[in-house]
Backbone bond lengths (Angstrom), bond angles and torsions (degrees), N, CA, C in turn:
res aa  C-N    CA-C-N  psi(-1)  N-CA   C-N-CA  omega(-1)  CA-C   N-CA-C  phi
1 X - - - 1.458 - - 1.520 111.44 -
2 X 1.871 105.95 -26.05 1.751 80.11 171.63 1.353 132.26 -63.04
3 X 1.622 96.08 -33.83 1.552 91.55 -163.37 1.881 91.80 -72.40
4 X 0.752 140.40 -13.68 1.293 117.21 179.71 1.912 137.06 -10.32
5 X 1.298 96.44 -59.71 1.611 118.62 -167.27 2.042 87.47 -66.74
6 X 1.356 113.29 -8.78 1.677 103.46 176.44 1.241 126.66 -110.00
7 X 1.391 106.43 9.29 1.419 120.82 -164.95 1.451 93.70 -101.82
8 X 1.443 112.49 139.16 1.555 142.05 -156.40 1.298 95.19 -64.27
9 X 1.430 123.77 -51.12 1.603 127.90 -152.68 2.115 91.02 -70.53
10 X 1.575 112.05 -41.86 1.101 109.70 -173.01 1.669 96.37 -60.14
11 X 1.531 127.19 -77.25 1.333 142.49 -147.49 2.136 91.87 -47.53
12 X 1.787 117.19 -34.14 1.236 113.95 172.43 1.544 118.72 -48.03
13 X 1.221 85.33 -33.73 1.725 97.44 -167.41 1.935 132.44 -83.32
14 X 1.564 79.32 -9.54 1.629 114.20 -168.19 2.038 83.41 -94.33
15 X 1.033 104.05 -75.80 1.824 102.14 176.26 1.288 117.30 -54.30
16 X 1.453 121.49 -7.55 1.594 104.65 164.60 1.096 114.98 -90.93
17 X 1.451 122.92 -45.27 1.285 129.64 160.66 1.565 120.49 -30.65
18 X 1.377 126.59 -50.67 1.418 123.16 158.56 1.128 140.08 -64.53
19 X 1.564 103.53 -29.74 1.353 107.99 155.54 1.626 108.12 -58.44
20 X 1.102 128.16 -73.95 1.186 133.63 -158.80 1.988 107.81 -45.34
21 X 1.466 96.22 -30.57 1.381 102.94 -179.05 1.565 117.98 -67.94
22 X 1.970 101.64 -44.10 1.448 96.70 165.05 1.256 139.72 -82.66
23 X 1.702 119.42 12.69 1.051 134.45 -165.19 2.010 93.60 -108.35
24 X 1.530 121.47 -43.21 1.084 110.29 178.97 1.493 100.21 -68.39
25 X 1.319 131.49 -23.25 1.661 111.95 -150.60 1.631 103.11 -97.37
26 X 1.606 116.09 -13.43 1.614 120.86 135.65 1.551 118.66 -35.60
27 X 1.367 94.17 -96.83 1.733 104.43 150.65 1.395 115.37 16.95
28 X 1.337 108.46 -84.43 1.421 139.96 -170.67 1.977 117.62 -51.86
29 X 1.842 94.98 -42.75 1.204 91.91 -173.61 1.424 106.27 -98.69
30 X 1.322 121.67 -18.24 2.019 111.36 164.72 1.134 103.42 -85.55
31 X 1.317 145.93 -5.21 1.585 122.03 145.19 1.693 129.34 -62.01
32 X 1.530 94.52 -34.17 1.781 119.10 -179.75 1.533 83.03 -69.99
33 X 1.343 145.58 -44.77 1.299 102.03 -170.95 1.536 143.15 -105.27
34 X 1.886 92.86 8.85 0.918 129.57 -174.92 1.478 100.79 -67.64
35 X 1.498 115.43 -56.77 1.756 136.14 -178.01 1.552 91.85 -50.70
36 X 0.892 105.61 -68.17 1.658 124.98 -166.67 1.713 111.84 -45.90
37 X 1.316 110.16 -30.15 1.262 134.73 -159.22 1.579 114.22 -89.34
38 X 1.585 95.91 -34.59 1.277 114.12 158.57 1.755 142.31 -102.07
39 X 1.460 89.80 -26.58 1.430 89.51 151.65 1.168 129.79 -69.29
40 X 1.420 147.74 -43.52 1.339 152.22 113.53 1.600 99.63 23.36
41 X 1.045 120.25 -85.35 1.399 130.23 -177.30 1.485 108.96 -38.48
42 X 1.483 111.37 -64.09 1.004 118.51 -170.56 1.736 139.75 -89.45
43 X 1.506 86.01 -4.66 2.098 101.03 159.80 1.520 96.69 -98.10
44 X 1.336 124.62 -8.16 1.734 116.91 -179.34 1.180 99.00 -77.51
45 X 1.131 101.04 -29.04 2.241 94.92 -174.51 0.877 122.59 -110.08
46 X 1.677 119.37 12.88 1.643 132.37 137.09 1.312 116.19 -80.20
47 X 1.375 133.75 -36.22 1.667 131.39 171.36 0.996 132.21 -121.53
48 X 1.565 124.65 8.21 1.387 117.76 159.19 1.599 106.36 -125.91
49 X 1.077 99.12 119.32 1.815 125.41 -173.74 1.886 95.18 -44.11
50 X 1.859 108.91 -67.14 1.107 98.36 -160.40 1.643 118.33 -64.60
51 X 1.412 117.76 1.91 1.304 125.02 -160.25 1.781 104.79 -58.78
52 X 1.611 111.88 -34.24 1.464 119.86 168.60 1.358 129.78 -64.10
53 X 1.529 120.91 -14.33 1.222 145.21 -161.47 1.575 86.31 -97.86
54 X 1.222 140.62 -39.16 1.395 137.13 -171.12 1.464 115.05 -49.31
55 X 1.286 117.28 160.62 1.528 128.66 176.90 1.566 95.12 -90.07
56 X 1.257 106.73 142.57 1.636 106.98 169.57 1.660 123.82 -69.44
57 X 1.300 119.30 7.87 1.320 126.42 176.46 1.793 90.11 -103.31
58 X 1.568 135.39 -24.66 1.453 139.36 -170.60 1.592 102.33 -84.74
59 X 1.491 118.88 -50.16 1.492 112.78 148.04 1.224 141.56 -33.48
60 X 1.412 112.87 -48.08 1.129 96.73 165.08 1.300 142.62 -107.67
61 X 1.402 97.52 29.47 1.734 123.45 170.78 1.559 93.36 -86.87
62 X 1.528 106.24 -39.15 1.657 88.89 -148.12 1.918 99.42 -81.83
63 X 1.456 108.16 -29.76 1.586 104.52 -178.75 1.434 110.15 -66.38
64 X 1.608 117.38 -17.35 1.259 119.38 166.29 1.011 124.75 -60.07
65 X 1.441 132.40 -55.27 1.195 131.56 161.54 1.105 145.77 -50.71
66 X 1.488 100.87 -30.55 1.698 119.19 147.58 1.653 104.08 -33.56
67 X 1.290 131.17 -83.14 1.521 125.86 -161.58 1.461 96.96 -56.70
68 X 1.022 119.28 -35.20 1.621 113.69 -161.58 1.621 102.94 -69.74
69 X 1.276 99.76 -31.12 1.702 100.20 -166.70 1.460 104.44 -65.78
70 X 1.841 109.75 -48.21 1.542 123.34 170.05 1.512 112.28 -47.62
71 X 0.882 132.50 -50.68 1.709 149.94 -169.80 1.334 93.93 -58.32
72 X 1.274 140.28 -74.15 1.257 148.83 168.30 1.378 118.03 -14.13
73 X 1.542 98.55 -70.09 1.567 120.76 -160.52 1.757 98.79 -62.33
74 X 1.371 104.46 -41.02 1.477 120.66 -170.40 1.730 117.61 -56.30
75 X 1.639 92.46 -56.04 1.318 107.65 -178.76 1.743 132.13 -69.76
76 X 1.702 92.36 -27.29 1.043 107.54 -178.25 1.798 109.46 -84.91
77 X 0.998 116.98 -35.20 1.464 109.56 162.12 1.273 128.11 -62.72
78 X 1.484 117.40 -21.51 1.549 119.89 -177.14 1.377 90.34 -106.58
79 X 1.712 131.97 9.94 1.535 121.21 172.85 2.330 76.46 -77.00
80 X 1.224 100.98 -43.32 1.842 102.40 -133.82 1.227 88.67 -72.43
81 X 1.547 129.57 -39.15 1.563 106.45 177.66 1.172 116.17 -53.26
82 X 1.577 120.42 -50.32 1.513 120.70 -163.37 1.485 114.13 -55.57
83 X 1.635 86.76 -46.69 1.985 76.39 -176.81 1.450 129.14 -79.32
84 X 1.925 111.58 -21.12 1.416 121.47 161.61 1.087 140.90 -115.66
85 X 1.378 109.62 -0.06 1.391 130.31 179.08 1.964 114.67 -82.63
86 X 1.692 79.56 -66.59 1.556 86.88 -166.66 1.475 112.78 -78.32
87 X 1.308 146.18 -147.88 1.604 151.71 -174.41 1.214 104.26 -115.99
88 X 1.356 123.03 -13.72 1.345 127.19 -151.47 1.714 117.38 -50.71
89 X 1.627 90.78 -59.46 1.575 113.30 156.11 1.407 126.19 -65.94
90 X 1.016 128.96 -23.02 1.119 147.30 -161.27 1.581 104.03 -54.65
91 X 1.794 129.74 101.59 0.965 135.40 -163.77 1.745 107.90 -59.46
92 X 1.085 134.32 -9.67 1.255 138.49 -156.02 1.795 106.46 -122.62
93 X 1.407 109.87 -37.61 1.618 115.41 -171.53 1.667 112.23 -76.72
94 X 1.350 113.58 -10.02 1.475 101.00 -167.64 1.924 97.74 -139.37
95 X 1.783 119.40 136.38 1.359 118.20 -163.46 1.820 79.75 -74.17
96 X 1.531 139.81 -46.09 1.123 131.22 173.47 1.071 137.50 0.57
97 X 1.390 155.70 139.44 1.106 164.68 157.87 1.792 108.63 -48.48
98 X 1.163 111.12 148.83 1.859 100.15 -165.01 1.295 77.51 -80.72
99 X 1.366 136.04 -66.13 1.584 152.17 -149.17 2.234 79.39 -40.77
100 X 0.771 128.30 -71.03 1.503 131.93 -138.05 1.686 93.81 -78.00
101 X 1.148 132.94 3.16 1.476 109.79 -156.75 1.323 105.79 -111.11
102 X 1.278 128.00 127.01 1.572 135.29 -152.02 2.020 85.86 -154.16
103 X 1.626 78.76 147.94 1.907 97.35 171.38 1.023 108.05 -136.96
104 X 2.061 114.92 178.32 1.749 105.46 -169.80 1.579 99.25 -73.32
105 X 1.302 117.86 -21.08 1.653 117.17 -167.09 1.425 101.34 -72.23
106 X 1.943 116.95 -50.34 1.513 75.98 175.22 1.225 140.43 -127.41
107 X 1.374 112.26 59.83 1.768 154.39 -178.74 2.088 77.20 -96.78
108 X 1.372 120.32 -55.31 1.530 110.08 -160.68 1.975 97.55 -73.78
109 X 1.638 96.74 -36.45 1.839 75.33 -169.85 1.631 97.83 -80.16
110 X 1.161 137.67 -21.03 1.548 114.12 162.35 1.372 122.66 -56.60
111 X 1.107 124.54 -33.69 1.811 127.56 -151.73 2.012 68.02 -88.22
112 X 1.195 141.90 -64.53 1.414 116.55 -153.63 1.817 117.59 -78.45
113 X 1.336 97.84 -17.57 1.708 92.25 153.91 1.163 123.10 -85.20
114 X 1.160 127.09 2.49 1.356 132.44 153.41 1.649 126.56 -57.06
115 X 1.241 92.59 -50.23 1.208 136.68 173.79 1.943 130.27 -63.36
116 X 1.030 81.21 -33.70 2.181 115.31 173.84 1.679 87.06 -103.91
117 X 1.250 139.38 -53.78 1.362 106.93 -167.00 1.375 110.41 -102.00
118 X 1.294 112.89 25.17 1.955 110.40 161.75 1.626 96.60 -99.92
119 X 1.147 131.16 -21.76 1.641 133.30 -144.42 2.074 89.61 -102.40
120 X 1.407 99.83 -37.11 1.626 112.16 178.55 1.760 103.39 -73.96
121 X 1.101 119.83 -34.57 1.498 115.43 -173.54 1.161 114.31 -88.64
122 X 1.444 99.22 -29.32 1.900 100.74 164.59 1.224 122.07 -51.70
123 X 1.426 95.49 -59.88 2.000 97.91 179.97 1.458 109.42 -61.89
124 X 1.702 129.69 -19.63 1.070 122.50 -164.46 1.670 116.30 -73.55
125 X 1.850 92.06 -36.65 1.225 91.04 172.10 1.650 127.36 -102.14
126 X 1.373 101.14 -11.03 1.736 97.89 155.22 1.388 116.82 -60.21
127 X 1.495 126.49 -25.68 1.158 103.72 175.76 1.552 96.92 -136.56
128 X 1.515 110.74 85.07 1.389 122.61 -172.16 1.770 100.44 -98.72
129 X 1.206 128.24 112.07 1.992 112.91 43.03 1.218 87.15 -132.73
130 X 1.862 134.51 16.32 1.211 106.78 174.39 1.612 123.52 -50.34
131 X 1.780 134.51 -54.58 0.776 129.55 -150.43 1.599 108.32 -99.72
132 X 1.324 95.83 12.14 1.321 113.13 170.28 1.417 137.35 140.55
133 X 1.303 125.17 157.31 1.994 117.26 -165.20 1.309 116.10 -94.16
134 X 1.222 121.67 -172.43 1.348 126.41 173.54 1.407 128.95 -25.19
135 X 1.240 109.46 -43.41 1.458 131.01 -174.76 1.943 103.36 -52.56
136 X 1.004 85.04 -66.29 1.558 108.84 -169.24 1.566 95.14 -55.95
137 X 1.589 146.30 -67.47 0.832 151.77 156.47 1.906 113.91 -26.12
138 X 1.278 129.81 -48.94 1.673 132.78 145.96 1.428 108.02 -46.54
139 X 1.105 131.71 -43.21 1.799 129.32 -157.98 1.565 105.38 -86.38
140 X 1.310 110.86 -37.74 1.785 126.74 -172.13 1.514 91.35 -67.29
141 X 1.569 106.31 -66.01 1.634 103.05 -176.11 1.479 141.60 -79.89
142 X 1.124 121.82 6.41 1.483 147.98 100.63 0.868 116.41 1.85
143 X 1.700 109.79 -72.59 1.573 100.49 -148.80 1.354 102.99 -103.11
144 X 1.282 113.07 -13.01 1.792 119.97 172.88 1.583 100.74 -62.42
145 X 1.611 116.17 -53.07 1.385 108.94 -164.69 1.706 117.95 -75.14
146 X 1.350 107.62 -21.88 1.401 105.57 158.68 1.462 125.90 -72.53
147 X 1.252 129.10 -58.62 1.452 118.43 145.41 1.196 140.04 -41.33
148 X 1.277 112.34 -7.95 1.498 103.87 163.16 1.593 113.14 -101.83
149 X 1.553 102.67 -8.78 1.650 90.49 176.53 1.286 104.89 -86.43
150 X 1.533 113.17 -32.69 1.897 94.52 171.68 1.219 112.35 -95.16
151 X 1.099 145.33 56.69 1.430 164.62 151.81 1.226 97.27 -88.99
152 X 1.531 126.49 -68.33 1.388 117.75 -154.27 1.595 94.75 -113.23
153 X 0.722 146.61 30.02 1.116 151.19 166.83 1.355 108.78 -115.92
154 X 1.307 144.70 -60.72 1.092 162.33 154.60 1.584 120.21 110.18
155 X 1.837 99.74 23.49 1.524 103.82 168.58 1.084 116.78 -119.68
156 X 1.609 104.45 163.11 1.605 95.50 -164.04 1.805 130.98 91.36
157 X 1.181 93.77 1.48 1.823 90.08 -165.63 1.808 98.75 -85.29
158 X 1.432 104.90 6.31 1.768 91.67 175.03 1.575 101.37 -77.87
159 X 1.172 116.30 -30.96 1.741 114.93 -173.53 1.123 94.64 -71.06
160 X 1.555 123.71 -74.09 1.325 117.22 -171.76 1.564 120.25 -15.87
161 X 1.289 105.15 -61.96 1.538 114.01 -159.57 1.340 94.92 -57.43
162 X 1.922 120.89 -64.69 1.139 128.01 178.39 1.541 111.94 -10.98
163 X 1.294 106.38 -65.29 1.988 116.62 -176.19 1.562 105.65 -67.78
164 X 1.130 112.19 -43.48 1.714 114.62 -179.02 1.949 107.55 -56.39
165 X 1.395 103.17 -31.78 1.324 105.27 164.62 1.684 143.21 -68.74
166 X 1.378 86.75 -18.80 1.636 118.04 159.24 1.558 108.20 -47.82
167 X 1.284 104.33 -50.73 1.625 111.78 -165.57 1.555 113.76 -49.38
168 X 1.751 100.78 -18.17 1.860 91.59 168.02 1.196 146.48 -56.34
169 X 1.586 103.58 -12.36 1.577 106.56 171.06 1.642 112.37 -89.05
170 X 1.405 111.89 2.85 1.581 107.13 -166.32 1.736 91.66 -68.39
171 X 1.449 117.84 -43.26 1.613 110.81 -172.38 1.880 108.38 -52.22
172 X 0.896 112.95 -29.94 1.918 120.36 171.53 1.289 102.07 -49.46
173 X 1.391 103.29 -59.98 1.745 110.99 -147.70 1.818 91.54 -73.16
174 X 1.683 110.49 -48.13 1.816 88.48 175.59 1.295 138.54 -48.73
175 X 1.702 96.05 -26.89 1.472 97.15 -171.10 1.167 108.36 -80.44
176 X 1.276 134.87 -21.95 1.268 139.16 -149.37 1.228 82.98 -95.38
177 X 1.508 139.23 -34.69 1.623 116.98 -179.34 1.752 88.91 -80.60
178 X 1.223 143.70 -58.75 1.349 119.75 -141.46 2.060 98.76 -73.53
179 X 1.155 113.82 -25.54 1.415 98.54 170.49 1.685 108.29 -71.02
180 X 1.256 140.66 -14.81 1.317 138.00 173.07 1.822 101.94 -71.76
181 X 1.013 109.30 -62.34 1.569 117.90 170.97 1.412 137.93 -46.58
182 X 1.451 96.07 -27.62 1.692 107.23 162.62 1.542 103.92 -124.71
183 X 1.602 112.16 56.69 1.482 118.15 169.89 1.402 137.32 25.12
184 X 1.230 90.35 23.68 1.565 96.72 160.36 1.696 117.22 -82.00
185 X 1.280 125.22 6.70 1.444 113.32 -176.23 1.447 126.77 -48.88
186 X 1.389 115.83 -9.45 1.727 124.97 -178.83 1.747 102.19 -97.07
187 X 1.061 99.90 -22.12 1.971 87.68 176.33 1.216 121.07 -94.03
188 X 1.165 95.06 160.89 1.999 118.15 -163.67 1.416 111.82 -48.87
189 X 1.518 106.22 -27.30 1.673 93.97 -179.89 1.753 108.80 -85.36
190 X 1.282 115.65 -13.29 1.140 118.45 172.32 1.978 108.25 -65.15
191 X 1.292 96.68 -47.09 1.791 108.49 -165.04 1.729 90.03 -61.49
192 X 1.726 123.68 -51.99 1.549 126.35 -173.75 1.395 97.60 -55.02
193 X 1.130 124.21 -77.00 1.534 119.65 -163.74 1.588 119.61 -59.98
194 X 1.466 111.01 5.16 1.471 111.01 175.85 1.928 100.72 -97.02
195 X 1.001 95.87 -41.64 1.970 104.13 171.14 1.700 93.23 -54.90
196 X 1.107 116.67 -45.58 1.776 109.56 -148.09 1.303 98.75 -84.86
197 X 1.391 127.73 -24.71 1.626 139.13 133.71 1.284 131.16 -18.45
198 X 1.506 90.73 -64.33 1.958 109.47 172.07 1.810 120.93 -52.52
199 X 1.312 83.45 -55.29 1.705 91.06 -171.51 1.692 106.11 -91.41
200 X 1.298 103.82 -39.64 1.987 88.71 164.71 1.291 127.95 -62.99
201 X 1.666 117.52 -25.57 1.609 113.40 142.56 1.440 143.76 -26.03
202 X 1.985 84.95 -54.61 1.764 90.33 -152.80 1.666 89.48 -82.72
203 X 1.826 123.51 -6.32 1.082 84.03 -164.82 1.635 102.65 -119.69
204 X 1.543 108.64 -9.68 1.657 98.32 160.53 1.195 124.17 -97.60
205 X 1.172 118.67 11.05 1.901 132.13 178.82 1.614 114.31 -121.26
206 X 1.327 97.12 -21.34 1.899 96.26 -178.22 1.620 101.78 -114.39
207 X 1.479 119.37 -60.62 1.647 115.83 -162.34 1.592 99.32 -73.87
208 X 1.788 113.76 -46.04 1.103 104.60 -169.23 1.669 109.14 -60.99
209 X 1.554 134.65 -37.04 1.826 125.95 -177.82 1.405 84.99 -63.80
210 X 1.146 165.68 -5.44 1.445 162.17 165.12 1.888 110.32 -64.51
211 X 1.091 84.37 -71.92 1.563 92.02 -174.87 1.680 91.56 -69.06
212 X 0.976 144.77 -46.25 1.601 159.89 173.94 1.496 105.43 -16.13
213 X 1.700 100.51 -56.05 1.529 120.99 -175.39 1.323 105.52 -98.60
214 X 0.847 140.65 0.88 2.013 149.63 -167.46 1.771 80.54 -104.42
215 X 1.011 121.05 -54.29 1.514 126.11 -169.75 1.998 112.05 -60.72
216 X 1.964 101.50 -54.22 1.745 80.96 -177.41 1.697 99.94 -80.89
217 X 1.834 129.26 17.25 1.380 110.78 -177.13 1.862 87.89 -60.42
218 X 1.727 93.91 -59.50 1.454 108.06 -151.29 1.501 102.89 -51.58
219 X 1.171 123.21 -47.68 1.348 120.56 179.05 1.580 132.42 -88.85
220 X 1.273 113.55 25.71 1.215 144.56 150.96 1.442 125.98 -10.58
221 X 1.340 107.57 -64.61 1.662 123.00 -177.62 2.168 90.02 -57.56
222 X 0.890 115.40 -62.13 2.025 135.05 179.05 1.600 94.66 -39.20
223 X 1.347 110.90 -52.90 1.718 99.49 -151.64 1.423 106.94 -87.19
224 X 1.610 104.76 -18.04 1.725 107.89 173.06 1.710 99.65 -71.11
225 X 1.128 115.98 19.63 1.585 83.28 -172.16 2.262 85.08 -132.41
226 X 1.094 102.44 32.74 1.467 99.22 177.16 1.863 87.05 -106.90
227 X 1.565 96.95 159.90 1.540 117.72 -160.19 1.514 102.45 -51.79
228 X 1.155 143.13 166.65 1.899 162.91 -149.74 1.760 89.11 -68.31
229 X 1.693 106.57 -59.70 1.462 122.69 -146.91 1.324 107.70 -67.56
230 X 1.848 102.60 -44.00 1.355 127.40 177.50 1.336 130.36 -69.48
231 X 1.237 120.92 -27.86 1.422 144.86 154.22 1.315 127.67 -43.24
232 X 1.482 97.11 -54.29 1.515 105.62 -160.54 2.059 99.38 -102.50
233 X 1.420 97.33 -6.51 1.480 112.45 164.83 0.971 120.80 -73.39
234 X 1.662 140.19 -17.67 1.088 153.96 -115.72 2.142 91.94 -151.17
235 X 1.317 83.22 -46.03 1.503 91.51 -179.15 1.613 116.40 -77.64
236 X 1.851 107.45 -24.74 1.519 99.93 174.58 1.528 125.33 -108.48
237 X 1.849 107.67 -19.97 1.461 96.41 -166.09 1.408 99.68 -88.33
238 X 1.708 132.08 -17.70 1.329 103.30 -171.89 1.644 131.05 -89.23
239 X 1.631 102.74 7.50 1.378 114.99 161.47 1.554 119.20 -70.02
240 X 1.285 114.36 -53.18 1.216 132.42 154.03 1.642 120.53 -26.92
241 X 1.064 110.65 -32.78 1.576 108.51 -143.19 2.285 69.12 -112.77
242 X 1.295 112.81 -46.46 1.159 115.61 171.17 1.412 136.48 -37.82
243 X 1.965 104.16 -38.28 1.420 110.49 -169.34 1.992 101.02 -93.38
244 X 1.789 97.57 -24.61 1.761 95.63 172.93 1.601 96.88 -57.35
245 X 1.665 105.39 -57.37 1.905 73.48 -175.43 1.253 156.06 -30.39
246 X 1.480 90.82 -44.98 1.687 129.31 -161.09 1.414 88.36 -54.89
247 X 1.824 105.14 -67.79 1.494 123.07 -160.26 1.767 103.43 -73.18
248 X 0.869 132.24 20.47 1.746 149.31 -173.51 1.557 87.70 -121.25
249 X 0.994 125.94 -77.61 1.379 129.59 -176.53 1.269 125.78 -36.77
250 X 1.456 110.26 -74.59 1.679 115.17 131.80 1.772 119.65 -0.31
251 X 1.115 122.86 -63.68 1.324 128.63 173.54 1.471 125.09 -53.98
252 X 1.377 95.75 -46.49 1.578 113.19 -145.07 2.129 82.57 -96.25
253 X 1.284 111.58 -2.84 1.656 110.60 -179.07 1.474 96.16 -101.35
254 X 1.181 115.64 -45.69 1.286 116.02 -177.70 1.665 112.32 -56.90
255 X 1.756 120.99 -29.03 0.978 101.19 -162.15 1.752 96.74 -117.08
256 X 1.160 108.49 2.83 1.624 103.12 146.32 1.365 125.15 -89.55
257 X 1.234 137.75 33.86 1.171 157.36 -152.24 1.353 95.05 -136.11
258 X 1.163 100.23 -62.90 1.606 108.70 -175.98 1.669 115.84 -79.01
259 X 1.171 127.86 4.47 1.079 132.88 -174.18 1.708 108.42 -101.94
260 X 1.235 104.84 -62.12 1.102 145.53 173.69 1.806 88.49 -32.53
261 X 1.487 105.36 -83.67 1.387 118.67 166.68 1.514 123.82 -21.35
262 X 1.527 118.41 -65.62 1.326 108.60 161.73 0.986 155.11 -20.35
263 X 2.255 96.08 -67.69 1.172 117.01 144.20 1.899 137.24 -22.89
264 X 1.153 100.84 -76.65 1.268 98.47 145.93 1.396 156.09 -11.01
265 X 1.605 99.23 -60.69 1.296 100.33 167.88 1.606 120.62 -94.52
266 X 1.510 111.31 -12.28 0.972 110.42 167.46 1.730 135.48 -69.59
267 X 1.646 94.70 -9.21 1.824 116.18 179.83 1.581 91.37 -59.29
């Protein structure tokens, strides 16, 4: 019975089981946004009057964003425990390699952003370019193919999360379209949530890919030793995924600038 835990038929049984785990927690998140997708719809047209006034291509931007906004909020809190909460990372708690250290929680919050960004690219391109262009279509598949290589691989998920933590400004960017959409763009909660935009940008989309890459310099000798595919994955999409920010950022300054400005002259 000791040797048990080394015997092939067991170690088979240990990889189906994970498979099976990352295959439900897919599963899990295009059903989550399916629910989500429709409730959205359907508390919008119990409490917001103009929600009937919408174009049916504005519907289904806006129930979209509904999951996306949830997806965000979700992921990004189970990014912040993992990386500051729990030990997991924790350079001191584990003899492990940082690159190698993965848990069931977040093997589950990858497999359901996996899962949220196949279900988001679907609609993107069933109904392309309303819900969005090329860009968005590069960024989705990106981030699927990096999460899915440390999904099943199980190295690497400290970066991952790192970027999955990014996703906190996506709740800004919805609101800021659904207050544009039900014409509020001249009121104050529009002008707050465009600042809270600005600086939750610069600092989980700009400082954090900073410290992001300051992090695999130092740990360098660790990250050369993750698999050929994963490595050199690691080395190209998160620059990439870095300069969309930049040039997003860029945008999103320019057009609190101009808001801001209005304001102003409108006192």
């Amino acid at each position: 019975m000791v040797g048990l835990p080394f015997h092939p038929a067991f170690m088979g049984l240990v990889s189906s089981s994970k498979e099976f785990h990352w295959m439900a927690s897919v599963l899990f998140g295009m059903i989550f946004c399916k629910i989500v997708y429709e409730l959205t719809g359907l508390l919008s047209n119990l409490c917001f009057k103009g929600y009937t006034k919408l174009s049916n291509t504005e519907k289904v931007e806006w129930n979209n964003r509904g999951f996306s906004t949830l997806h965000a909020i979700i992921v990004a809190v189970a990014s912040l425990y993992l990386l500051l909460v729990s030990d997991l990372f924790d350079e001191d708690s584990h003899d492990e390699s940082i690159i190698n250290r993965a848990s069931t929680l977040s093997d589950t919050i990858l497999g359901i952003s996996i899962g949220y960004f196949l279900s988001d690219l679907a609609m993107i391109l069933w109904n392309f370019p309303a819900l969005g262009g090329l860009e968005y279509v590069l960024h989705h598949g990106l981030s699927m193919f990096s999460i899915f290589l440390s999904l099943t691989s199980g190295q690497g998920q400290v970066y991952i999360l790192m970027v999955l933590f990014s996703e906190s400004t996506t709740p800004f960017v919805n609101l800021r379209w659904h207050l544009d959409v039900a014409g509020l763009k001249g009121s104050n909660l529009y002008i707050c949530n465009g600042i809270a935009l600005f600086f939750g940008w610069l600092v989980a989309r700009i400082l954090l890919f900073i410290f992001f890459f300051y992090h695999m310099i130092i740990h360098f000798d660790e990250v050369k030793k993750i698999f050929p595919l994963g490595f050199y994955s690691l080395l190209m999409v998160p620059p990439v995924l870095a300069m969309m920010n930049a040039f997003w950022f860029w945008k999103i300054a320019k057009g609190l600038i101009k808001t801001l400005s209005k304001a102003r002259h409108s006192q």
